[in-house]
N, C-alpha and C positions, 0 to 999 in steps of 0.2 A: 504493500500500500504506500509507499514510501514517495514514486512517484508520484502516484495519485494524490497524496497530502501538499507534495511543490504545485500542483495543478492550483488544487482549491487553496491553499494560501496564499496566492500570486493573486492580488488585485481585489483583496478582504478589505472590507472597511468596517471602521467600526459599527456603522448601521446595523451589519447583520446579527450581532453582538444583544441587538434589543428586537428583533425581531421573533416571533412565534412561530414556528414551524410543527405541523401535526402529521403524523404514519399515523395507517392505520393498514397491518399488515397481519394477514393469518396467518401465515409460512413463517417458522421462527427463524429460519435462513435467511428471508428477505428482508426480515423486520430489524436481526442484527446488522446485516448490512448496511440497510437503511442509518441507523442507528452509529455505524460508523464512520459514513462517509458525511454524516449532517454532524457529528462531535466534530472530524476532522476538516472541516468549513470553519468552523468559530461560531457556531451559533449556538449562546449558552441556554436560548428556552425553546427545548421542543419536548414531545411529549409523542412516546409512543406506544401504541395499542394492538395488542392482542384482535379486538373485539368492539365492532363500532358503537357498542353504547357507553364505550370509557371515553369514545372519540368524544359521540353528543356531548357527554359531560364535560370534558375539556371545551366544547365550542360555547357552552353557555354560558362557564365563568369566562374563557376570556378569547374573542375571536381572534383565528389565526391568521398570518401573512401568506402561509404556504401549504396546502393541504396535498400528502402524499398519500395516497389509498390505494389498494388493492381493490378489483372492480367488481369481482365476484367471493363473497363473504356472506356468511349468516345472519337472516334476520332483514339485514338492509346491505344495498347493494353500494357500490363506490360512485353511480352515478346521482341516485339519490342523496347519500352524502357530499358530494358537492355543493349540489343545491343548496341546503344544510347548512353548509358554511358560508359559499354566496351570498345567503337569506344573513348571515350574521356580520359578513365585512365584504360588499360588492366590490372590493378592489383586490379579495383572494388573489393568488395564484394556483391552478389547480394540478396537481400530476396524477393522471390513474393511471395502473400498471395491470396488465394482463398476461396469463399465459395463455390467452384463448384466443382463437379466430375466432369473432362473435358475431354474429348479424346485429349492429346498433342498433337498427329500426325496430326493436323489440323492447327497448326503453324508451322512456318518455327524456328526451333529450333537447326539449325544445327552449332555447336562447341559452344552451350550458355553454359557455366559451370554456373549453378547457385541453389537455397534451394528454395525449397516448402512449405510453409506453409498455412497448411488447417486449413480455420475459419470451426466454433467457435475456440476459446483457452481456452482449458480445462484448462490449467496448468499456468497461469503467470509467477509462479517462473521460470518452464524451458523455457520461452520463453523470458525471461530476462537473462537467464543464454544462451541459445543460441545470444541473442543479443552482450553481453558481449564477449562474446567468439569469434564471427563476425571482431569486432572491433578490439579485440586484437590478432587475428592472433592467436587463439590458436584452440587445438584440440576441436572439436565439436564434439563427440559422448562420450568423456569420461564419465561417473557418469550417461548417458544416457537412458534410458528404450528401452532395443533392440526391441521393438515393436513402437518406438517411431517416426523413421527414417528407411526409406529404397531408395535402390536406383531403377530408375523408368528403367522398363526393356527396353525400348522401346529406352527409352535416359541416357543412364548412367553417364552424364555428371552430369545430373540434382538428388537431393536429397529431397526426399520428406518427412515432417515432420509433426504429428502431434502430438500436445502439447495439 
């Protein structure tokens, strides 16, 4: 990880230092990782969940800057919880992550502006460097592999990624 920490340290500001950041990851593999690569960012308040009604709970005391979800979960789904969040800070940032080909149009996904990301992750660097980028409100396609990202035809709100 060693690299990947010069990544994410390269161009930290303290901003992110005070920002909230929420996982919300069933896979205890995904949810460490997650968990690792948002410690080795600098961002000292995030909160991460098992199970999206610890998420709810964190979104009610206090909304987040950056919601990372897993998309398919018990009970309530990652796209519902966006909304979720949305409904609590409209200027979120949203990541959902899937290991699934899914047909969208089987959620209700109407005005969710949010980023796709499809498990596995080949790449860490660029999903560190996507992370980064999330955070800091900066342009996300730059340096980018134009096969890397596209927008989903169906919902063009939504950007779908794989790394």
């Amino acid at each position: 990880m060693f690299g990947i920490e010069l990544v994410l340290r390269r161009g930290v500001t303290d901003s992110l230092h005070h920002q909230k950041v929420l996982v919300v990851e069933d896979d205890p593999t995904y949810l460490r990782l997650w968990e690792r690569l948002i410690h080795d960012l600098g961002v000292d308040d995030f909160v991460s969940a098992k199970h999206p009604e610890k998420a709810i709970d964190s979104l009610n005391k206090q909304p987040a800057d950056l919601l990372i979800s897993d998309v398919i979960m018990p009970h309530i789904n990652g796209y519902e919880l966006a909304k979720l969040a949305r409904q609590k800070n409209p200027n979120i940032e949203i990541l959902l992550t899937t290991g699934y080909q899914t047909d969208l149009s089987r959620f209700d996904l109407a005005g969710l502006k949010c980023h796709l990301l499809h498990k596995p992750y080949h790449n860490l660097q660029d999903v560190c460097i996507l992370l980064k980028r999330l955070l800091n409100r900066e342009n996300l396609y730059q340096g980018m592999a134009e096969d890397s990202f596209s927008d989903n035809l169906d919902f063009p709100e939504i950007t779908e990624w794989i790394l």
